[in-house]
C-alpha positions in Angstrom: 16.5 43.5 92.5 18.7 46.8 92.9 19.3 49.3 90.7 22.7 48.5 90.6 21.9 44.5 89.6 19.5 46.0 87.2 21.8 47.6 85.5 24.2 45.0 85.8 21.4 42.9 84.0 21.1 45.5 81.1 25.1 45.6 80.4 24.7 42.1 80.3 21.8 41.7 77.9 23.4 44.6 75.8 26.8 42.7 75.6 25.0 39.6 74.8 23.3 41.3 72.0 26.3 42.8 70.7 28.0 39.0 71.4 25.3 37.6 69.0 25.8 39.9 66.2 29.2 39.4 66.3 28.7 35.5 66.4 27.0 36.4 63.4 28.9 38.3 61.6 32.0 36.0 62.8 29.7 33.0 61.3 29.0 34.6 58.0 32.8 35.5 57.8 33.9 31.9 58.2 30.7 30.8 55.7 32.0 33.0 53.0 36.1 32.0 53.8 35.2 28.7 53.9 33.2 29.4 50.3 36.4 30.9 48.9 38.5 27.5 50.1 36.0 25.5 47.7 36.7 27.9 44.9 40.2 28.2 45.4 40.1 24.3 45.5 38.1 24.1 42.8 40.5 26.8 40.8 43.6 24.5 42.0 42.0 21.5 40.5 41.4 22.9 37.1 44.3 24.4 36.7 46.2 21.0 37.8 44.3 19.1 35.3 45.1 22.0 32.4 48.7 21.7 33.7 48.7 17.5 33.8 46.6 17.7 29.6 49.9 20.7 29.0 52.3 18.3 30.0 51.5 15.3 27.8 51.0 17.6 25.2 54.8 19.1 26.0 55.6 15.5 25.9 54.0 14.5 22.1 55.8 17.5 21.2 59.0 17.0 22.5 59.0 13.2 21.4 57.8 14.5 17.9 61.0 17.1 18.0 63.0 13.9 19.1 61.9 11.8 16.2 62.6 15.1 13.9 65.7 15.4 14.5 66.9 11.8 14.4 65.2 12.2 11.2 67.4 15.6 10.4 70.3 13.5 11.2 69.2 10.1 9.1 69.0 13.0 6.1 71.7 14.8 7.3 74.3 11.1 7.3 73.0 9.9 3.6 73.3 13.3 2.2 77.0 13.4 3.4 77.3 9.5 2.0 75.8 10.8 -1.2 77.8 13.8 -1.4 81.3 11.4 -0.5 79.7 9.3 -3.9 79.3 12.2 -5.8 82.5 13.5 -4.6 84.1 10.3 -5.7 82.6 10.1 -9.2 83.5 13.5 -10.1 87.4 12.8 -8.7 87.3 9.8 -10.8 85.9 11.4 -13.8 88.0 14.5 -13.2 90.8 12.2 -12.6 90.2 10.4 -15.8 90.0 13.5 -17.7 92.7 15.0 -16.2 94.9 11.2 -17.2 93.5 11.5 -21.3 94.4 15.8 -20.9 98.1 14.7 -19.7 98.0 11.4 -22.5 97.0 14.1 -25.1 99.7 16.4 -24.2 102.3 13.7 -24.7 100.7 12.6 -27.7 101.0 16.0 -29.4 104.7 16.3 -27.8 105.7 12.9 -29.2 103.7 14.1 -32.5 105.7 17.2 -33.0 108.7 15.7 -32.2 108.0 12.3 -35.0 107.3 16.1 -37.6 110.4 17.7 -36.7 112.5 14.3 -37.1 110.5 14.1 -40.3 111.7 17.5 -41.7 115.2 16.6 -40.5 114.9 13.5 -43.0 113.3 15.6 -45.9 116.1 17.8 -45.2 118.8 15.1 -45.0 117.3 13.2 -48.0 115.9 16.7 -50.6 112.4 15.5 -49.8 109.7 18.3 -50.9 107.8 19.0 -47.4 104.2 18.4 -47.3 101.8 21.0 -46.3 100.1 20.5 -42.7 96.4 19.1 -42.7 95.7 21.8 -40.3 
């Protein structure tokens, strides 16, 4: 062989070295990415079944919240019917006292007027006047 294919031979070899360590380094960069896919697969499947367990627990809640608040407005409808009862009985009972307050008036009106018809007649008649009870 020449010098000139000798050296040719060397470049070679030396590039074929140089090929093989960076087939190897090449290799244990696509070992290690294809290391981080599993973990990033694995990270993806944890964190989907941690968002699947969040959502049925969003859903308990909200269907808890939902039952709360139809409760809320149960309480919220028979208060207002017991307040309207309440309401009622006091209007009648107010009402009622308000009817014996107005009967008492006119009672005490028709009273004083039956005393001073009385005196008139005393007066009419010379009859002595009788003290008032009160």
């Amino acid at each position: 062989m020449s010098l000139v294919g000798k050296d040719k031979l060397e470049a070679l070899a030396e590039l074929k070295i140089m090929n093989s360590q960076e087939l190897i380094e090449l290799r244990g960069e696509h070992e290690e990415a294809l290391r981080k896919i599993r973990d990033l697969e694995g990270d993806i499947d944890q964190k989907r079944s941690l968002l699947n367990t969040v959502l049925l627990e969003k859903d308990e809640v909200s269907k808890k919240l939902s039952e709360q608040k139809d409760t809320i407005l149960e309480n919220e409808k028979s208060n207002s019917e017991l307040r309207a009862t309440i309401a009622t009985f006091q209007g009648t009972t107010e009402g009622r006292d308000a009817a014996l307050e107005k009967r008492v008036l006119q009672l005490q009106e028709k009273l004083e007027g039956q005393r001073e018809k009385m005196v008139k007649a005393r007066e009419v008649f010379h009859l002595p006047i009788l003290p008032d009870k009160d």
